[in-house]
C-alpha positions as CSV (number, residue, x, y, z in Angstrom):
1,X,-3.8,51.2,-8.7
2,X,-2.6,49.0,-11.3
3,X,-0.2,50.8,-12.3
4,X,1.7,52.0,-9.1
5,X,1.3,48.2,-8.8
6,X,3.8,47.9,-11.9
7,X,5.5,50.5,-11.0
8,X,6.4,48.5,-7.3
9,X,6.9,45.2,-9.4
10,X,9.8,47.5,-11.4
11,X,11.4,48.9,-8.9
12,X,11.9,44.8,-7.4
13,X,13.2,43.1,-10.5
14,X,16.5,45.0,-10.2
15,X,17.1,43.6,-6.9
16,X,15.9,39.9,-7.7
17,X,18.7,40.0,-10.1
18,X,21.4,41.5,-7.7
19,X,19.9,39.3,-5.3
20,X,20.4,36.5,-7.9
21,X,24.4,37.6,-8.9
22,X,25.2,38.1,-4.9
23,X,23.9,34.2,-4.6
24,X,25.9,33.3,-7.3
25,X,29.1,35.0,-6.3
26,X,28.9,33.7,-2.7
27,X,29.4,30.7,-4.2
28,X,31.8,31.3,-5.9
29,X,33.1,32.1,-2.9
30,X,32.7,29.4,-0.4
31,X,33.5,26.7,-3.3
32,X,36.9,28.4,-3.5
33,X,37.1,29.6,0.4
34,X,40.0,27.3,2.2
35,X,39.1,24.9,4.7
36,X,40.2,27.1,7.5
37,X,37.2,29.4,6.6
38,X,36.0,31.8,8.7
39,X,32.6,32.2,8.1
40,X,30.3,28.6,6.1
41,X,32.2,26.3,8.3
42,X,33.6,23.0,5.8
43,X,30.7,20.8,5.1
44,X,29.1,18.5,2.2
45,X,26.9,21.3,1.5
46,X,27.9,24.6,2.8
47,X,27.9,26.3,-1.1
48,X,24.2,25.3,-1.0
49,X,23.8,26.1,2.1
50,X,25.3,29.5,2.0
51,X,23.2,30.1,-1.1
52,X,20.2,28.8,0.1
53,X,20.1,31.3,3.5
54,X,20.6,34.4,1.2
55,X,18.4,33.5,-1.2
56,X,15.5,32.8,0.8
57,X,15.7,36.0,3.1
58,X,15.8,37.7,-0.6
59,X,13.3,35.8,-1.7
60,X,10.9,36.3,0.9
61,X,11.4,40.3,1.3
62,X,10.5,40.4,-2.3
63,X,7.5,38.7,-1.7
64,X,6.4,39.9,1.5
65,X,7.6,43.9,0.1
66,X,5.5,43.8,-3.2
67,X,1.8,43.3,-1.8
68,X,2.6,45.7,1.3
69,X,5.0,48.2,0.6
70,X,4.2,50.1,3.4
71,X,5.9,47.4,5.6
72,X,9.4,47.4,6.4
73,X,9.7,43.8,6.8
74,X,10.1,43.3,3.0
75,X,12.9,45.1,2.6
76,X,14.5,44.2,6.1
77,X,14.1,40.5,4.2
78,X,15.9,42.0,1.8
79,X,19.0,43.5,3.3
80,X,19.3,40.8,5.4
81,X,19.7,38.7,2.6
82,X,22.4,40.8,1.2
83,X,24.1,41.1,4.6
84,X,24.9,37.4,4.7
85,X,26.0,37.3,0.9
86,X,28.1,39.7,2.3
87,X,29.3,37.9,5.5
88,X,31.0,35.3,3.3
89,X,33.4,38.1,1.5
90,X,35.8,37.3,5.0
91,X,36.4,34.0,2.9
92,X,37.9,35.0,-0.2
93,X,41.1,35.1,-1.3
94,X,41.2,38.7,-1.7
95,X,42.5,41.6,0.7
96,X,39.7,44.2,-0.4
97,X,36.6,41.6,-0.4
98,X,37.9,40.3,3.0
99,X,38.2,43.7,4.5
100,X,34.8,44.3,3.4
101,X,33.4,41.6,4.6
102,X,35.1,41.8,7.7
103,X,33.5,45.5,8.1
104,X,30.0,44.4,7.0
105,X,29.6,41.1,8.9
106,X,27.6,42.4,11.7
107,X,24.6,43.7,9.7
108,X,23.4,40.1,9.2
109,X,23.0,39.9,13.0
110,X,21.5,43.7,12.6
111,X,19.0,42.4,10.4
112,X,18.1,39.0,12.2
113,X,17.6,40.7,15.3
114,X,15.6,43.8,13.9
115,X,13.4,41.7,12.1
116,X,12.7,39.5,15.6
117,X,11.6,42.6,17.7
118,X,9.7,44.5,14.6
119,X,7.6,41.6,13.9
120,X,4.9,41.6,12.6
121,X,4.5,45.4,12.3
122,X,8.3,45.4,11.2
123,X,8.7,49.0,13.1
124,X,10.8,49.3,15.9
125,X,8.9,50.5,18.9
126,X,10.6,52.4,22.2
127,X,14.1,52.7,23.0
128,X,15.0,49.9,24.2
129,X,13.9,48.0,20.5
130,X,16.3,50.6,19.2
131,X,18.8,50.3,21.7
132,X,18.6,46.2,21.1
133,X,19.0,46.8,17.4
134,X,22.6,49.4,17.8
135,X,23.9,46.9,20.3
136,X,24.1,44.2,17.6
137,X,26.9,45.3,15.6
138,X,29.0,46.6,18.5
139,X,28.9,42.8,20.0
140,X,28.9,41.0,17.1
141,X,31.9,43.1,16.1
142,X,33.5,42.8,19.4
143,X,32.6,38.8,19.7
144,X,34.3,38.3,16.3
145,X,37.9,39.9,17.2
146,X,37.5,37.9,20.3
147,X,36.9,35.0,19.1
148,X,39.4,34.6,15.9
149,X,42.2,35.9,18.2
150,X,42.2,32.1,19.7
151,X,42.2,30.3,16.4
152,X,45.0,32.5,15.0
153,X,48.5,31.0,14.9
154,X,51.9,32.1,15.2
């Protein structure tokens, strides 16, 4: 026991420390991100702000993952952690990261929505939970393009 145990503590120190680089490069990010941003919107403290969301869903997969593997809620935590790390890419400078970001934004919405209907078991249960869940991205996507076509300007 102890040692699968250590062996489930292993396996989560690698992604503390991504968890730990995406935070800091986020903030890199949104310190450097003009104030037309799309994403942290301009405020006193959007850098901690922006870290302090990813961090915590991180955080708190890693905590709720290591005493019950079995759950999926952990690593849901987890992903939707890096999904919103991931969601400030659209505000850097560069063409790649923003078209990255830009591709990846929904899955923050996938995650906060999955982890609302899977709670407390953290599985999905019928089709309509799963239906809900592949719905996200499409709107979120969709909602997105619709709304920056208004703020763009020629």
């Amino acid at each position: 026991m102890t040692v699968v145990r250590r062996d489930a503590n292993a396996r989560l120190i690698p992604l503390a420390v991504a968890g730990l680089l995406a935070g800091v490069g986020a903030a890199w990010i949104v310190g450097k991100a003009s104030p037309d941003r799309p994403v942290v919107p301009v405020a006193p403290l959007a850098v901690s702000l922006a870290v302090l969301i990813g961090w915590s869903f991180i955080g708190s997969g890693l905590l709720s993952w290591r005493p019950r593997p079995g759950n999926l809620l952990g690593p849901v935590l987890v992903f939707t952690g890096f999904a919103w790390f991931a969601s400030t890419l659209p505000d850097s400078h560069n063409p790649v990261l923003f078209t990255i970001g830009a591709a990846v934004y929904p899955l923050f919405y996938v995650g906060i929505v999955y982890l609302v209907i899977s709670f407390p078991s953290g599985r999905l249960h019928g089709t309509l939970d799963r239906g809900l869940v592949e719905f996200v991205p499409e709107y979120a996507g969709t909602a997105a393009q619709f709304f920056s076509v208004g703020s763009v300007s020629v």
